[in-house]
Phi, psi and omega in degrees: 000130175294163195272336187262136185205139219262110136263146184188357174262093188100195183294176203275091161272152175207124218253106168255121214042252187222063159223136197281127156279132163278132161250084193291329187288166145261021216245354176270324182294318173289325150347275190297342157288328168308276172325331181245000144266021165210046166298147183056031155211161202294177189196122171300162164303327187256346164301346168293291169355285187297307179284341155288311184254316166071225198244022154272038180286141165272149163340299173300353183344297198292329214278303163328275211309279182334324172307283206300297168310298177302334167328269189304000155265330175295302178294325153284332151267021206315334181295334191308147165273058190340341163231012151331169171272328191286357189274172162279339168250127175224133172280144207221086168059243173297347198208154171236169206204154173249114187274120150314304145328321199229031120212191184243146182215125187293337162327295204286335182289330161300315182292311165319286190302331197278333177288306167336333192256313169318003185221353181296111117043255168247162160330290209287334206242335167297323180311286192316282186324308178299305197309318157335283183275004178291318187322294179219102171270096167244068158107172214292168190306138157065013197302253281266353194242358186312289172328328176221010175237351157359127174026049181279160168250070125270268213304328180278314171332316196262325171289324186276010155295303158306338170269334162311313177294327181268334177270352174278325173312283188281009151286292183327293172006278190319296202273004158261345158112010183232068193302305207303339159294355176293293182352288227280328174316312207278315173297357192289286143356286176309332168290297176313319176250079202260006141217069173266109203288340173311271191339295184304347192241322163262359186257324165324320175275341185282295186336307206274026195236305154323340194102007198225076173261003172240030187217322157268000170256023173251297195280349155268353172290310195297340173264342196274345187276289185344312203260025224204322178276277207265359174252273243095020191217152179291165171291153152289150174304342147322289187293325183300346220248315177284331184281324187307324165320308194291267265242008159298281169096076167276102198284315200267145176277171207291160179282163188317303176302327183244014144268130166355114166288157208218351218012069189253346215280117156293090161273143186255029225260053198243151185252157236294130152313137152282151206255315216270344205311156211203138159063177180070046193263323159300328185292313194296342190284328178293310148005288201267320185273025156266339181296354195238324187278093169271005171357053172094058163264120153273344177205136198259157205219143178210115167247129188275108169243140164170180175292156184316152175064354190303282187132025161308304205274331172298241216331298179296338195271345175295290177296337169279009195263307174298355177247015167317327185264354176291318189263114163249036184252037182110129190243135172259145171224151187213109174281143169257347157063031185315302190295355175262194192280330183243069187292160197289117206273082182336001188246334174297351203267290226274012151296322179272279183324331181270003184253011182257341193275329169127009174257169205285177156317318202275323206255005180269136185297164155262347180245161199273340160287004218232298204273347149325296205274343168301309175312281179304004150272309148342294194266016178318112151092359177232171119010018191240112168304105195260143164238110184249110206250149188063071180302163149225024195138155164298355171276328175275006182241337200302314171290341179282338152344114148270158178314325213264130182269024184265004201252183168174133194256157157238130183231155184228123162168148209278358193260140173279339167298337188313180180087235188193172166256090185139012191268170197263148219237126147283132166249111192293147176230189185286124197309131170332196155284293172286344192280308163309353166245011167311306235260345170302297186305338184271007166252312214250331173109140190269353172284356170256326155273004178268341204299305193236064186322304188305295203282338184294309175313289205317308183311312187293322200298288211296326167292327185073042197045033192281123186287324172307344177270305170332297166307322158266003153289325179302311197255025145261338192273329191278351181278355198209064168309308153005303178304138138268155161005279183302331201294317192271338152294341142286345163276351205253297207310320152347267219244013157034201212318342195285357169249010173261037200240152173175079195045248219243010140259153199165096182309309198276351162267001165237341128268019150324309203299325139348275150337316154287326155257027180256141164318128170000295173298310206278316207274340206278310172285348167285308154337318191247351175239351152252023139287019135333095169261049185271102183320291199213177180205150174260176188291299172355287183257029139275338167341278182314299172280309187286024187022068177219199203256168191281331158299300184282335176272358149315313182287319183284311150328341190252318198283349179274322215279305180319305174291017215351055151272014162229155182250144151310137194240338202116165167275148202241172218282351217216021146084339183283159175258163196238145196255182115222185164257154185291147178329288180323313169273350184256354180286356171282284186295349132301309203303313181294332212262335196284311239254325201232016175193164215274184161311287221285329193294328182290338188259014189246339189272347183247003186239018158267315180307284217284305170323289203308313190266028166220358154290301166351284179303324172299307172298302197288343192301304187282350173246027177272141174276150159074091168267099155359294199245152179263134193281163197228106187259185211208176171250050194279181190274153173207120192263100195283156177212086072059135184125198160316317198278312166296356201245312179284307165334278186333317165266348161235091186263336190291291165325310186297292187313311172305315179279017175214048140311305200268356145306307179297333171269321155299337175314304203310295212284329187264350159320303181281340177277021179233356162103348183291049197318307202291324174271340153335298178261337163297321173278317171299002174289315205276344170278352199282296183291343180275315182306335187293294196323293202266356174103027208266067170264356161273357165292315196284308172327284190302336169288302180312310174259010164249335157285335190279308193288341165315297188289319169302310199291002183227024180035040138310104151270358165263256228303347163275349132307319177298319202272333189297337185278307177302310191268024151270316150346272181354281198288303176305306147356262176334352212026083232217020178347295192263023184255312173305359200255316170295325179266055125270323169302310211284320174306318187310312200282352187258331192305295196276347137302329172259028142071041165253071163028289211273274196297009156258343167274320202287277199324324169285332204262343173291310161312295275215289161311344176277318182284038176212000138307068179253082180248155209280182212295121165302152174296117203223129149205155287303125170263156157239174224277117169288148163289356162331000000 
């Protein structure tokens, strides 16, 4: 036993060793009542404030408190060292705290047994542990403080713990057959409450049940005149439910529908698991055992993030359904309805938990901090999993929070803010391949995707492994057995989101919602950076396409990554991170881009882009050391971009390639499909000497032979020499003697009609050095082929 020790279940006593401390103020005592009905967690300085002083604070207000705390350490400890590590009061800035640790308190020794009878063995030794701890209680919280802490709700909370305890106490009671051990809790109680019809209602079935059955129709006649004098009202169907018993003389008590709620109820509230769930088996297994490991937690908090469709709310209702037996006081579930139009209101929330917890209606607070501390009394000491889904921050989660670290939350939402601060953070990503075609197959049937393999892949790719598109291409296809596979991956390659509509899935309505709450400005760059086809881009060259500064698009960017309608892609060789879009989102974002910005503004915004990275490419070109080719320029647009990015370029030209190859090679490709042939073989060009150095030769193929068909198809002919020259690279490199030879002739003849010199001598003398060259074909290997 600690030497300094607490009483507050009755009046506020206070014992060091064994001699009773006196506090003569009262305004020091409710201070120090304060404090000790939320030892070991700090209490603000104006939270005192308010309950204490309210809206008579004096000026000197902050100077008191400050007082009143140096007081009580003095008075109650003079040996405590007051700014030690070691006291029992210790000041937290602005707040103070009671260390638990450095003394004994009867709150907390109540509290400690009623968890001991919730974990108890048999009915008789949990029944005993409560009575225990019902003992000691000599009368309501703080009773000597009434006068100045009156309907504070921390003192209502710590009362209605007690009635909660005592009306789960007097149910055991009933059904051990020993109401009279009760007995004496419940007058007590009943007097302090008269008028609570729980209270008032079990101690009328514990009388008859004692045998003193004219004694309890006596104490419902005395509530029903109580509440009738001072409400205005008939008993509730609790008490009436009780008298009817008594006068039945009905021995077993009554069942959970017709008894008082006591909030002892095992609430389920979490809604049905899928049955197809599929893959993420490690992530779930991590799941459960971070859900359990509580090891020096005061509360274990896990927030599940990612993008719309992702599946966070399938994974947490999966994993709170597997960890059912782990809670076994019950599971809360709450849509928070972030994404909607009318996000869900905490205090409508923890109303609905607490009437699932078992308390009645009438006893639910109207104000939201009373029922906050009401909730987190409810779960004090018990056993329950809160899943609190579609977040919207931590202001939306924070009051749903329970106390007890015996408890443990799941929060879902797409803001990575979400949550708490510490708390462990899943970030969900998108299904493997194979996990997306498990999961095709548990819908649609594995005879049908074994039927058509080929199309079951093209369907995960065009989903992108988003379980939500997967599922409604999954469940369009099981509703129209009729369809095959391939048939509907060409209406899905078609008619894009229209077919991934099916009732309440519907891809384009769950990022819709995103979208809709990004700013003017963040939709206006969603729009315009998914006419891209650019694998991934850093803020630099969205810079370049919203033609701003790399700071504010830096900005817009963040505000998309947040609504996650952009993905972090990682970081590149020159230290930037790089975003891209999921398939699904970015096909959203052509939509948006048709429907909300012109023609000519969307191609002048993608041949702005396609300029930026071929001014780029050229500048890293011309600074590669020991260059292969001499470049040959065209006349495409070319936009320089002045700056950081350009300054590193200059000095990292290798890097600068390695991290836009395959940037550079998507360019290639919407350059030649939007008809731009000239900016086309200049960016596969800008790729030539670096492919050599580094070895980029499936870059160089594929740039090289989708632009040459660009230039035949617009009678470019330096550009159709330039690329017959980069792909003569190639077939050597490959060892491809005469496929190189040729596209070395063909270049020469074009070089030299158009009367260019310099790349008409270097091509004949490269011809010429391969025929006087027979060395055998080197070992390469196997590259692949564009269907080009």
């Amino acid at each position: 036993m600690a030497e300094l020790r607490f009483h507050l279940l009755g009046p506020l006593r206070v014992w060091l060793r064994e001699t009773e401390i006196k506090i003569s103020s009262d305004k020091q005592r409710a201070v120090l009542a304060l404090l000790l009905l939320k030892a070991g967690t700090p209490v603000r300085r104006q939270e005192i404030i308010d309950a204490v002083w309210g809206d008579d604070a004096p000026d000197s207000v902050i100077n008191l408190v400050q007082t009143y705390v140096g007081r009580l350490r003095r008075r109650i400890d003079p040996g405590d060292a007051a700014r030690s590590g070691s006291s029992w009061l210790t000041g937290l800035g602005a707040a103070y705290a009671i260390r638990p640790d450095r003394c004994d308190a009867d709150l907390a020794a109540f509290r400690a047994a009623v968890a001991s009878a919730r974990q108890a063995g048999s009915p008789h030794e949990s029944l005993q542990l409560m009575l225990d701890g019902l003992k000691l209680w000599q009368g309501p919280c703080l009773s000597d403080l009434d006068h100045v802490l009156k309907g504070h709700p921390w003192v209502r909370a710590v009362d209605q713990e007690r009635i909660n305890v005592l009306l789960e106490a007097a149910r055991t009671a009933l059904r051990l057959g020993l109401a009279t051990e009760v007995l004496p809790q419940l007058r007590a109680v009943a007097e302090a409450e008269p008028l609570n019809e729980a209270v008032q209602s079990w101690l009328v079935l514990a009388l008859a049940a004692s045998g003193a059955q004219a004694e309890a129709l006596a104490e419902y006649d005395a509530a029903r005149a109580r509440l009738a004098d001072e409400l205005g009202i008939d008993p509730g169907p609790q008490l009436r439910a009780a008298h009817m018993q008594v006068l039945r003389q009905e021995a077993a008590p009554p069942s959970y529908d017709a008894a008082p709620a006591t909030g002892t109820l095992r609430p389920s509230l979490l809604p049905a698991g899928i049955g197809d769930f599929t893959g993420r088996e490690k992530l779930v297994e991590h799941l459960c055992a971070t859900l359990t490991g509580r090891a020096g937690e005061p509360l274990p908090v896990t927030l599940i993030t990612g993008q719309a469709g992702v599946g966070k709310t399938t994974l947490a209702v999966h994993v709170a359904h597997r960890m059912s037996e782990a809670f076994p006081d019950g599971q809360l579930y709450a849509d928070l309805r972030a994404t909607e139009a009318s996000p869900a209101d905490p205090a409508r929330v923890l109303s609905r938990f607490l009437r699932a917890l078992g308390v009645h209606a009438s006893a639910i607070p109207e104000d939201i901090d009373e029922r906050v501390d009401l909730y987190r009394s409810q779960l004090a000491g018990r056993r329950v999993l809160v899943v609190l889904d579609d977040a919207a921050g931590q202001s939306h989660v924070r009051r749903l929070l329970p106390g007890s670290p015996t408890c443990s939350v799941i929060v879902t939402s797409r803001c990575r803010q979400s949550g708490r601060p510490g708390a462990r953070t899943v970030d969900l990503d998108v299904l493997t391949p194979g996990e997306a075609g498990n999961m095709l197959a548990a819908i649609v049937g594995e005879a049908r995707c074994r039927a058509e393999p080929g199309a079951a892949a093209e369907l995960v790719r065009l989903c992108g492994g988003l379980p939500l598109g997967v599922r409604a291409a999954g469940t369009r296809l099981a509703t129209r057995p009729h369809w095959t596979l391939g048939h509907f991956a060409e209406r899905f390659s078609d008619g894009g989101l229209d077919e991934l509509v099916l009732k309440d899935l519907d891809v384009r309505a769950t990022l819709a919602v995103g979208y809709r709450r990004s700013s003017d400005a963040a939709r206006r760059a969603f729009r315009l950076l998914g006419v891209l086809d650019l694998p991934s881009f850093s803020a630099c060259t969205a810079a370049s396409t919203l033609d701003t500064s790399p700071d504010l698009a830096e900005e817009l960017i963040d505000a998309l990554t947040d609504e996650r309608l952009l993905e972090v892609a990682g970081t590149d060789a020159g230290g930037r991170t790089r975003y891209r879009f999921h398939e699904l989102v970015r096909l959203y974002a052509r939509e948006r881009a048709a429907e909300e910005e012109t023609e000519t503004s969307v191609r002048t915004v993608v041949t702005r882009t396609l300029a930026t990275l071929l001014a780029l490419s050229q500048e890293a070109d011309g600074h590669l050391p020991g260059s292969a080719y001499t470049p040959v320029r065209g006349r495409a647009p070319r936009w320089p971009q002045p700056g950081p990015t350009h300054e590193w370029l200059i000095d990292n030209p290798v890097a600068w390639f390695d991290s836009e190859r395959a940037a550079l090679v998507a360019a290639v490709r919407q350059a030649a499909a939007t008809g731009q042939a000239e900016l086309a073989w200049e960016l596969a060009a800008s790729l030539l000497n670096a492919a050599v150095r580094r070895g980029f030769w499936n870059e160089l193929e594929e740039s090289h032979r989708v632009a040459l068909m660009a230039c035949r198809c617009t009678d470019n002919r330096l550009g159709e020499a330039v690329m017959m020259r980069g792909l003569a690279e190639l077939e050597h490199t490959l060892g491809h003697h005469t496929a190189c030879a040729d596209a070395l002739r063909a270049a020469h003849t074009i070089f030299a009609d158009l009367r260019l010199p310099a790349p008409a001598t270097e091509a004949l003398a490269r011809l010429r050095a391969l025929r006087q060259a027979t060395p055998p074909a080197p070992h390469v290997p196997a590259l692949r082929r564009s269907t080009v």
